[in-house]
N, C-alpha and C positions, 0 to 999 in steps of 0.2 A: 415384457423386456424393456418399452419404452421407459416404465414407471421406474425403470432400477437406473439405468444411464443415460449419459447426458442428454438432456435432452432440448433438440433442435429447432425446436419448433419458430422461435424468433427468428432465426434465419431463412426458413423457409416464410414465411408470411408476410415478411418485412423486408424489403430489397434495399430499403436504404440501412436498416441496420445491418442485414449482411454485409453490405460496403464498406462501412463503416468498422464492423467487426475485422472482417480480413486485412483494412486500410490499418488500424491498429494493431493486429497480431503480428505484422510485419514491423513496424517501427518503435515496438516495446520491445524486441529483440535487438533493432541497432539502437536502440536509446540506452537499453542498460550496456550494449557493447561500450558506449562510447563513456558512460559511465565509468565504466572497471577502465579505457583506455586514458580516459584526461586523470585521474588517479596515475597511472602507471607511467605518464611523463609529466607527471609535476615532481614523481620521485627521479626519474629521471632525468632531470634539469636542477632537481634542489639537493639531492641526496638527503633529503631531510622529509622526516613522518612528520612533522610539525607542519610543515608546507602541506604534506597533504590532509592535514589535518583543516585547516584553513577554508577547504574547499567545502565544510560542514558550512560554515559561516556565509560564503558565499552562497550557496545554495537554499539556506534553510530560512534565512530572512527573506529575501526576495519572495520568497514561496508561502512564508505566512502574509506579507503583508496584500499582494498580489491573489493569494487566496479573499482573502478579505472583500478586497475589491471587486477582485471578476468576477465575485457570484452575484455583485451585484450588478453588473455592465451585464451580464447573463440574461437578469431578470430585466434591463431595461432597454434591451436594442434585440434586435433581429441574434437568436440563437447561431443562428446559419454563419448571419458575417462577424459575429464575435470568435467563434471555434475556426470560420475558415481563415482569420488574421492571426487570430495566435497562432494557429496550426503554420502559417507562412513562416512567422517570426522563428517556431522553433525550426521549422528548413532551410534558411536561411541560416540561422546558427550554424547546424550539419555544416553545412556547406563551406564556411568561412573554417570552422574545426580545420576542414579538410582541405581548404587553401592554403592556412596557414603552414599544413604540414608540410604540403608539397613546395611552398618558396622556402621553408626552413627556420620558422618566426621561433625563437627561441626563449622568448621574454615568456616567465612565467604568469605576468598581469594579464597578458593576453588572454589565457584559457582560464583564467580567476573572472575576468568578465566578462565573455561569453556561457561561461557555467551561470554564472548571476541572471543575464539575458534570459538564460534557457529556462531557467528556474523562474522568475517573475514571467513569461510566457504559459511555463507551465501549470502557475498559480492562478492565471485567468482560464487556460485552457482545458484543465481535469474538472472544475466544477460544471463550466458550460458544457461539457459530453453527459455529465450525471445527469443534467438538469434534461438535457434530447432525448436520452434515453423513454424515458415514461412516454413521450410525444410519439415516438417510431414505434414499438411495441405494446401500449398498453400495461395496465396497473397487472392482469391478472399474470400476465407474463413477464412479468418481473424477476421473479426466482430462478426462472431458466434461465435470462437475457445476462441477470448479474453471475451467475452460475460459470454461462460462458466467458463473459469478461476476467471473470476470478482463473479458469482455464489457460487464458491467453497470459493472465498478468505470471501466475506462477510458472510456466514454461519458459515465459521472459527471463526471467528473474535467477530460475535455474541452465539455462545456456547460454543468457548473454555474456554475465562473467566468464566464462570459460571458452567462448568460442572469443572473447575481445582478446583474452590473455594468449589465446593461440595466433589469431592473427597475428596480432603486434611479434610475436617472438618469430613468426615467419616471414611475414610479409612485412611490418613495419608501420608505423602511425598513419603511413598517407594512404591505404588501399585499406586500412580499418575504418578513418572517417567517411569516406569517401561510400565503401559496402553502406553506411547510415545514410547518409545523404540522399543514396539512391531507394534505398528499400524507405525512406521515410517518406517519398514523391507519392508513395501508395497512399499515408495517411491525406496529404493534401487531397488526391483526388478523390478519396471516399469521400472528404466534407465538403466539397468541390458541388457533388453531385445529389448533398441532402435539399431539402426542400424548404422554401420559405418557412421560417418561424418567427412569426412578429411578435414583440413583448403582447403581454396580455395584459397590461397596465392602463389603464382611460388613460391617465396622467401619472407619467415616470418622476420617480422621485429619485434624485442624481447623489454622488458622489458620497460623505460622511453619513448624510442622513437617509442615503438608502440604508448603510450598511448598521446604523443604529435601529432601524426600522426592522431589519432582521433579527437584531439582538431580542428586540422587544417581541414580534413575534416569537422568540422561542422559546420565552420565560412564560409564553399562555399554553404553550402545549410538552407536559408532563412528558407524553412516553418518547416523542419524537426528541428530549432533553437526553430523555434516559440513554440513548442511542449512544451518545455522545458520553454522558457521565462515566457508563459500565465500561466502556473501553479505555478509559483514560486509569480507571482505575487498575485494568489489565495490563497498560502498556509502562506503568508507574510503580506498580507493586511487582509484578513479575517479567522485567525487564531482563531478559541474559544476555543480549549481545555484547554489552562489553564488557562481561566477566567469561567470557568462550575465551580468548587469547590465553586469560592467565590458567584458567579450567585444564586448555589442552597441554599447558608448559609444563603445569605443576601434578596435576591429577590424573589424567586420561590419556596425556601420552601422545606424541605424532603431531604436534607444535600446526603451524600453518593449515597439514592437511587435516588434519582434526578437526579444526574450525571450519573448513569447506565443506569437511563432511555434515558436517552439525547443520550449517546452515542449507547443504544439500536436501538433508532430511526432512526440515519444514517444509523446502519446496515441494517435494515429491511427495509430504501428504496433505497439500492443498491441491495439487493433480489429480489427487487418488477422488479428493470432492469433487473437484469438476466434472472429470470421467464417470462417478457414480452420483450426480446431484441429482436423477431424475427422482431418486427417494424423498425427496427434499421438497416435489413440489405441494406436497398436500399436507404439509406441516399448517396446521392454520396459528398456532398458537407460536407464533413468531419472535415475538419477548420470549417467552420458557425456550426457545433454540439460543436466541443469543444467551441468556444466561448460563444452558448449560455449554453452551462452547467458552464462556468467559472462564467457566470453574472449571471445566477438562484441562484448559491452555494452564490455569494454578496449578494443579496437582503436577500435570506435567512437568512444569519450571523448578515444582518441588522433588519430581522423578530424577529430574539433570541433577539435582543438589544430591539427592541421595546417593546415586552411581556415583558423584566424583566424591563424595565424603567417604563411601567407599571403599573407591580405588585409594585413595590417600591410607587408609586405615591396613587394607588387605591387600592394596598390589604391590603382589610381588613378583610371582611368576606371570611368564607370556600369556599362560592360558586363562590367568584371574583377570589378567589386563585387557584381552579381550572382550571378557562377561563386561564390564564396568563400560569399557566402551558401546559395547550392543546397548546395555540398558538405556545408556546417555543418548544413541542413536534412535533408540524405539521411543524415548521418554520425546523428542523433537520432533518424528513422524508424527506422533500423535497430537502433539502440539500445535505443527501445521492444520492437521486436520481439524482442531476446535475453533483456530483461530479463521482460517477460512468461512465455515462454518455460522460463525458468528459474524465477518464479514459480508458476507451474503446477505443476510437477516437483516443484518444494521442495514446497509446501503437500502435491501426492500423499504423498510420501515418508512425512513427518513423520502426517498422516492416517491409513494402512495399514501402516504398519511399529511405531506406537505403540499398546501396549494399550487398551481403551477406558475403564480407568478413570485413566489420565493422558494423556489427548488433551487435557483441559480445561490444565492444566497447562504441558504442551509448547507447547500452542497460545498461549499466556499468554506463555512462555517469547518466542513465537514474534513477538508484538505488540513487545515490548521491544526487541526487535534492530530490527524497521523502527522503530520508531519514534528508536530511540539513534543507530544506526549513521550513519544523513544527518547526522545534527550532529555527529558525531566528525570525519565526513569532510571537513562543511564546515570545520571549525576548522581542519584540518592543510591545506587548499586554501587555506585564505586565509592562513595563516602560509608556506607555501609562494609562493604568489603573489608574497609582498614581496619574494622573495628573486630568485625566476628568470621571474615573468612569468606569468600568468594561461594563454597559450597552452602554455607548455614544462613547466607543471604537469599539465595536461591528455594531452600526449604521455607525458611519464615514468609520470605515476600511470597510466593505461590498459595502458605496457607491463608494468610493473609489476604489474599486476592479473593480466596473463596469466601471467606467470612467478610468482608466487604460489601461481595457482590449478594451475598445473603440478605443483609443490613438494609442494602438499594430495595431488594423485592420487600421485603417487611414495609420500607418506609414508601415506595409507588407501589401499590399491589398491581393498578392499571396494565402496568407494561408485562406482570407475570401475564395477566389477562387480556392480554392484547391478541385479538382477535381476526386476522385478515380478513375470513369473508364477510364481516361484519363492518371492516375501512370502508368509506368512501372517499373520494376527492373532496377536501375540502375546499369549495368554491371562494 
């Protein structure tokens, strides 16, 4: 039964990654709360989508450039005091969020740049955790360790919006921020209580030229590229999130909550992985998982385009309108679950195939692609859309994805063939 679900093993063998676990599984709950809540009073102070549209901007630069950086501060100072200062900086944010609420600070620049804060914190902060990881658990248990993290991140991701949107409607912004501030005291003290990690560097190399020193390391190792390449091509070609809004108005029916549902669906089947990753750990051929979670998540983006092409076609009655919806709903379940899937794989990959003193770095490397690649995607979906249709953007990009990610394995065969118990740490 171990071999089927999730399995625990990091937590029990590892007390500082258990820490560390639970200190996170608590404050990726109030972080996405506080997320969905500085959304809900920027519209709330501006009546304007535009405004909160803005907080893309603030967020997403700080967080690439920041990424950049902290994974190289990662690989060149003490692990420990680089994650336990960020980790401050974002509690500190909490905190002031939830000061501000309660004197009544109503200037919308205010939460434009403490989001900025949190985001350039968090661009230092998510590579130095990836990079401790390997240090606390070991290479062979990496599967389960990132298994659990992917656990905690998609239960985030599906209660935090919805318990932020309930607080605020009950309680109100100051006893929302406030619930983060406090469950976030958990993250500080898990990293409070990790263990010396001194760079592994004889002689650190600082600032621009650490972070070109990463570059250059990655253009010598093919599969650990790959990592990087195949997902960008996933999150580029078969991007739906911002054709959901028009999908549910025009096609699918049920405006707002259609979209929640949609995006419910991914979550609850990257849970359904977590809950069942113990199948997962004896995968050795790690490339062939990412690839085929990269061409499932295709097909499936091509699944959402066919249910709403459709419903557009045949909905008419209640009862066809429901079929079109299921489809769309099961076509994203399963969507969740390739992309997971392949998330897991990647992060192994990039973790046990990368030396330990540019794991800070890659891993930095590695914040930048998720964070860039959805917006590239999104742009070319919506410029796409005007042309052939929200639905038939969906079919081509998904097929397309597949036959990409085809193209990658022809041209690195290495990464089909990539091999776990055959990695070693590259020293």
């Amino acid at each position: 039964m171990s071999k089927i679900f999730l399995d625990v093993t990091p937590l029990k063998v590892s007390p500082a990654f258990r820490r560390l676990w639970l200190g996170n599984s608590l404050s990726s709950i109030g972080t996405q709360m506080t997320i969905m809540t500085v959304s809900l009073q920027v519209y709330a102070q501006t009546s304007s989508s535009f405004s909160v549209g803005l907080l893309g901007i603030f967020t997403v630069v700080p967080l690439v450039i920041a990424g950049l950086y902290g994974g190289a501060v990662a690989d060149a100072h003490d692990r420990r005091q680089v994650a336990l200062y960020s980790t401050l900086v974002l509690w500190i944010v909490s905190v002031l969020l939830a000061a501000g609420a309660w004197i009544g600070i109503s200037n919308v620049w205010w939460l434009y740049i403490l989001m900025a804060v949190h985001s350039g914190a968090s661009g230092i902060n998510q590579p130095t955790r990836g990079a401790i990881i390997p240090q606390l658990v070991g290479t062979k248990l990496l599967p389960s360790a990132n298994s659990l993290n992917m656990l905690t991140f998609s239960i985030a991701m599906m209660l935090g919006p919805v318990l932020g949107g309930l607080l605020v409607a009950n309680y109100g912004y100051q006893w929302t921020y406030t619930i983060d501030a406090v469950t976030f005291a958990a993250s500080v003290w898990s990293v409070y209580r990790l263990p010396s990690m001194p760079s592994q560097l004889e002689s650190a190399v600082r600032g621009l030229k650490s972070v070109k020193e990463g570059f250059a390391y990655l253009a010598t190792q093919p599969d650990i590229r790959m990592t990087f390449i195949i997902d960008l091509v996933a999150m580029i070609l078969a991007a739906p999130r911002v054709l959901l809004p028009a999908l549910a108005a025009v096609a699918l029916g049920g405006g707002e909550t259609t979209v929640g549902l949609l995006m419910a669906a991914v979550a609850i089947g990257a849970m359904i992985v977590g809950l069942f990753s113990g199948m997962l750990n004896g995968i050795r051929h790690q490339g062939r998982a990412v690839f085929v979670g990269v061409c499932v998540w295709g097909l499936s983006m091509s699944g959402l385009g066919l249910a709403a092409f459709a419903a557009l076609q045949h909905g008419g009655a209640e009862q066809e309108s429901y079929l079109w919806l299921g489809l769309a709903l099961l076509s994203m379940l399963i969507a969740g679950i390739a992309d997971s899937v392949s998330a897991i794989f990647r992060t192994t990959i990039l973790q046990s195939a990368a030396p330990d003193h540019m794991r800070g770095r890659l891993q930095g490397v590695f914040i930048v692609v998720v964070a860039g690649g959805p917006h590239i995607g999104g742009l070319l979906a919506g410029a796409s859309s005007a042309v052939i249709g929200e639905s038939w953007t969906l079919i081509v990009g998904g097929l397309l994805c597949v036959l990409v990610a085809a193209l990658l394995m022809r041209w690195q065969p290495s990464f089909w063939a990539y091999d776990a118990t055959r990695i070693r740490e590259v020293k």
